[in-house]
N, C-alpha and C positions, 0 to 999 in steps of 0.2 A: 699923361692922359688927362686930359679936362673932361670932366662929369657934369652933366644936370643937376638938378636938387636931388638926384639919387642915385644909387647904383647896383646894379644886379652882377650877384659873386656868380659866376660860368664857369666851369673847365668841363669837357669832355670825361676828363680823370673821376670826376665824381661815378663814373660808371667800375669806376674798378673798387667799390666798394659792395662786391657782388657775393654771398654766400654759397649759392649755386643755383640752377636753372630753377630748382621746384622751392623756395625759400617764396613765402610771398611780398620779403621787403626788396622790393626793386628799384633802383636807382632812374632805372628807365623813363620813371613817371617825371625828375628835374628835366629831363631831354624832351620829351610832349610838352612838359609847362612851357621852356626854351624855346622849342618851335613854335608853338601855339602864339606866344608874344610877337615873335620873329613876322609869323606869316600875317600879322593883322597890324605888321609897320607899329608896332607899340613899342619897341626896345632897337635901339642900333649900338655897331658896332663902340660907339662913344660912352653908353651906358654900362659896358661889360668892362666888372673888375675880374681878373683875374684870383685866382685861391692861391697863397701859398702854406706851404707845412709849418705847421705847428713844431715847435721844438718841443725836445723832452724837457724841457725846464719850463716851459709853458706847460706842456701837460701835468706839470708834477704841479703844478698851480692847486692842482684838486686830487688828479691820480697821486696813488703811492707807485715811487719808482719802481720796486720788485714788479709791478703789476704790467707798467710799460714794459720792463726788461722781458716778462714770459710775453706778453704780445706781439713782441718784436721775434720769439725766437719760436713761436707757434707759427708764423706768417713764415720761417722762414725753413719750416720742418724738423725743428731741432727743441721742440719739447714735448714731451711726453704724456701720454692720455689724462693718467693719473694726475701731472701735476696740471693741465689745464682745467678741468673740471674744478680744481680748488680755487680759481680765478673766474669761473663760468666760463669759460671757452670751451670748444667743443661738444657741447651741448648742441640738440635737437632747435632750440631759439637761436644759438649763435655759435652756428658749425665755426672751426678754423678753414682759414683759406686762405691761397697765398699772397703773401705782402700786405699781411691784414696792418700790420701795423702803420703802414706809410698808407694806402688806402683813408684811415681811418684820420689821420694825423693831417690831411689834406679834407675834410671833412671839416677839424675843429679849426685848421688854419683859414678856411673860406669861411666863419663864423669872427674870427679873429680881425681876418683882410675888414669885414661889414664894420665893425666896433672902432676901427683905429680911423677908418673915413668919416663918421658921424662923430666921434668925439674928435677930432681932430678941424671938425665943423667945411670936411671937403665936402660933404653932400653931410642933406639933413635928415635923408633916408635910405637904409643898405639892405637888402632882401637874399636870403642864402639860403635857399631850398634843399639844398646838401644836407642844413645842419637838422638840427630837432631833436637828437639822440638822448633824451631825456631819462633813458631809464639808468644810464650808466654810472657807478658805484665809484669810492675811491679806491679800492682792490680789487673791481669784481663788476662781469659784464652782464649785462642783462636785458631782455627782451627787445634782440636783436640790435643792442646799444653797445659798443664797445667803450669810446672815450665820452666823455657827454662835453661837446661842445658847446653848449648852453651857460652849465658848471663855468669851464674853464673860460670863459669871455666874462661872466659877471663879475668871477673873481681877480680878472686881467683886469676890468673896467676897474673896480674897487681898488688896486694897488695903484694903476699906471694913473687912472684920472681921479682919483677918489670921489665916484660918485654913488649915490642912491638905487640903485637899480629895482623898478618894477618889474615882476616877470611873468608871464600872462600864460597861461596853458592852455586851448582851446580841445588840446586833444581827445577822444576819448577815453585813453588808457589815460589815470593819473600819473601827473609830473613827478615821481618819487624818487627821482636821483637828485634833482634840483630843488626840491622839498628839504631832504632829510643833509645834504651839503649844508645849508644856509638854515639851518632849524637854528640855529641858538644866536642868529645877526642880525643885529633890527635896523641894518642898513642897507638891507636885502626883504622884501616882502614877492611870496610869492603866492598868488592866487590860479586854482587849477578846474576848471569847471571840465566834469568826467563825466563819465557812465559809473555808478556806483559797485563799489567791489566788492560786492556780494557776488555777481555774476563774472567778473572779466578781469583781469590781469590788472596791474600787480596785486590786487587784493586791498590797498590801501588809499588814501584821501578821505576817510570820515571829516565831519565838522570837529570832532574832539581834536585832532591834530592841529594845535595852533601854534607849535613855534616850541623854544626849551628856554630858562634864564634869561637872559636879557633880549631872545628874539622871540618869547613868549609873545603872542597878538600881532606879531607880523608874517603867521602862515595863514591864509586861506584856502578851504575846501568846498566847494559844491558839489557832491557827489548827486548825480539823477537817475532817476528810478530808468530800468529797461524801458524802450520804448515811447522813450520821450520825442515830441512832436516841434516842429519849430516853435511856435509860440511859446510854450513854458521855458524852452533853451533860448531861447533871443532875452525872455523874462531873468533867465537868474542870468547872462551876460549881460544885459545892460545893467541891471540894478548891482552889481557888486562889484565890476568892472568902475563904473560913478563912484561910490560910494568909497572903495579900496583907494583907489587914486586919490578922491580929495584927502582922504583919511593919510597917506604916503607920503604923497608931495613928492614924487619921482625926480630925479634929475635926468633920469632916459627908460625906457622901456624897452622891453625884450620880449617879443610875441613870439610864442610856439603854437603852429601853426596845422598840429597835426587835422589831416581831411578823411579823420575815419566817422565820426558822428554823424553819418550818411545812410542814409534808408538803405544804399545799394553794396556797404561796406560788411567783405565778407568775415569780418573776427569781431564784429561788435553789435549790439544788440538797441542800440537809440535808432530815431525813423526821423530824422531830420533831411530836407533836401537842400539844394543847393542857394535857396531864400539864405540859410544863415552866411553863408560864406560870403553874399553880395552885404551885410551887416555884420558882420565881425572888424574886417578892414574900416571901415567908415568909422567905428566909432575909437578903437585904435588910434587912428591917426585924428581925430579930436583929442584925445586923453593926450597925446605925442606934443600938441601944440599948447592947450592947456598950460600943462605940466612942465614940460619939457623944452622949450624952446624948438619944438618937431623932432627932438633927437630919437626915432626909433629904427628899431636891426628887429628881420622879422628873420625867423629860421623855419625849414620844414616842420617833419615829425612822421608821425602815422599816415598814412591812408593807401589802403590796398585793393581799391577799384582804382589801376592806374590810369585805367583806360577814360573813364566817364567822370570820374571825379575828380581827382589829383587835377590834373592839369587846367582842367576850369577855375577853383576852389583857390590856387596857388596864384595862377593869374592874375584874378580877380586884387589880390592885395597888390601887386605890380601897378595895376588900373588904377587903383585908390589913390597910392602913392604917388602918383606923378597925375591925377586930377585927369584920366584919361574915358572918355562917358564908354558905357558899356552896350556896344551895339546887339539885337535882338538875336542877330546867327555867327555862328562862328564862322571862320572863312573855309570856305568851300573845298581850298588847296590842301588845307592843315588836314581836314578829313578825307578825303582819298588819299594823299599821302598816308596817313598813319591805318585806314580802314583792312588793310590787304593781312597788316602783323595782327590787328586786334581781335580777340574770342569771343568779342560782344560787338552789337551796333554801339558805333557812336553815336555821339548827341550831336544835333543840330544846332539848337539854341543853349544861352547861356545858361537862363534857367529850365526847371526841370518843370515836367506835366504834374497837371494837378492832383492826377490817377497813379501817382506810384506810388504813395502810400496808404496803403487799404486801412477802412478803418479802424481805429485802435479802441475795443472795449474800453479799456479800463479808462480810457481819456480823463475823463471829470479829477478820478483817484489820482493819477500820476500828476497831476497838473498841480492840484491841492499841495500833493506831499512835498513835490520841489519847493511851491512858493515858503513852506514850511521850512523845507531846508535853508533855503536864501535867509530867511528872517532869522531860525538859530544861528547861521554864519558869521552875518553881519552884527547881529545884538551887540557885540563889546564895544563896537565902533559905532552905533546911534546914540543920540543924545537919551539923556534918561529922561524918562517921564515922568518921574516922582517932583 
């Protein structure tokens, strides 16, 4: 296969990572992004890598084996309620279901296929909207995370290519599987700009979480107040996004990519619209060339309007990456084909109307407190002023 400067990880199979019909994490939403590229002639068949499976020796990369071996035998009806709960399966967040474990292992292998093509310098950018699974544990699954594909590429990149890896969180639930893996590595920095967890899952990403022994000051946290507005969220992405990076010096970067920090995202509580996602990518892929020689692997995450968000939001880094301008409406075909399945109107245009977020009181307050937040984050890493 000869690629472009980039390549986009595809399989149909990524739909068989499905919990069941009323689960609101849905796969459905990489198959909209897929088309939605497809029907606006932005992706052809030359662009599409294929995913293949993760091995269990890859997964043990980060997973502990006992934890593969119960998800392997959950997936396959041969473990017991009791003993999956002690692993988080079967849980209300991450029912068991079947062939969870090859499902899942074709998830962190389409994060895998992105990493071995950009360090391998076939393409200089690989995009794998499967992956993102950011909350997942080395024993133990969590908030709809089983393997954390993320984990286990950074730490494939670190053994196979020995490199530096930045890892970038846009999500709004905090990165805390990819956090607390690489807490004590200072050849791994990982910066998470959230919805602060006082209000929302996992509960953690304070600025005080910086890292343990010698990866002390290579964790970053922006946690932001409920109902944060594009401007203060663009504020603490660019400014620590810049400043983290030069402070780094990455030798590749790793964006998660989650599209919940949406005014119309129904598990999280920020009012951002679709402005940030046309500025997230853009500066990404600055930091990529920067830093990197362009070497960046962007993976999903979060976002559960799959309808109106996800597949704009996902797009849009597609666009970035291969320098493709972003015209004013989406194509006409993509929305009546998808309009018959969906439970809302779709969106016409790329960005969203000015009227969908009503005004926010507290504006002036949340806006102050983040900028506050950015400046305790970054403090270790500005120069002193003394």
């Amino acid at each position: 296969m000869i690629y472009k400067d980039t390549a986009f990880i595809y399989s149909p199979l990524f739909q068989t990572y499905k919990f069941n019909n009323d689960h609101p994490f849905n796969q459905l939403r990489v198959e909209l992004t897929y088309d939605l590229l497809r029907k606006m002639d932005a992706i052809t068949d030359n662009d599409i890598a294929p995913p293949r499976m993760a091995t269990v020796d890859e997964l043990a990369l980060v997973h502990d084996r006992k934890y593969i071996k119960a998800v392997e035998l959950a997936g396959h009806g041969k473990l017991t309620s009791e003993e999956g709960l002690n692993y988080g399966i079967g849980t209300e967040d991450t029912p068991i279901f079947k062939d969870m474990h090859e499902a899942s292992s074709l998830l962190v292998g389409g994060t895998l296929t992105a990493v071995d093509l950009v360090m391998e310098g076939k393409v200089t950018h690989a995009a794998n909207f499967g992956g993102g699974l950011h909350h997942g544990f080395r024993g133990k699954a969590s908030g709809f995370c089983i393997y954390n594909d993320s984990s286990v590429a950074i730490r494939y990149m670190q053994e196979k290519y020995n490199a530096r890896v930045l890892y970038i969180d846009t999500d709004a639930h905090h990165g805390d599987g990819v956090q607390w893996t690489f807490y004590d590595d200072p050849n791994v920095c990982t910066l998470s700009i959230h919805e602060t967890g006082r209000y929302l899952f996992p509960g953690t990403g304070n600025i005080t979480e910086r890292g343990a022994g010698k990866g002390y000051g290579y964790s970053f946290n922006i946690p932001l107040d409920a109902f944060t507005e594009d401007e203060s969220w663009l504020h603490a992405y660019k400014t620590s996004l810049e400043e983290v990076a030069a402070f780094f010096k990455p030798d590749v970067i790793l964006t998660q990519n989650g599209a919940d920090a949406h005014f119309y995202d129904p598990l999280t509580h920020l009012a951002s619209t679709m402005r940030i996602y046309h500025e997230i990518p853009k500066l990404a892929h600055e930091i990529a060339h920067k830093y990197c020689n362009g070497r960046w692997i962007a993976v999903g995450g979060g976002g559960y309007d799959i309808w109106r968000v996800v597949p704009r939001a996902w797009s849009l880094i597609w666009l970035e990456m291969n320098n493709i301008h972003v015209p004013q409406n989406l194509p006409e075909e993509w929305i009546k084909h998808w309009q018959a399945q969906a439970p809302v109107t779709l969106p016409t245009q790329w960005q969203d109307p000015k009227e969908i977020v009503k005004p926010i009181p507290r504006k002036a307050e949340i806006e102050e407190k983040n900028a506050l937040t950015v400046e305790k984050a970054l403090h270790s890493i500005r120069p002193s002023k003394d």
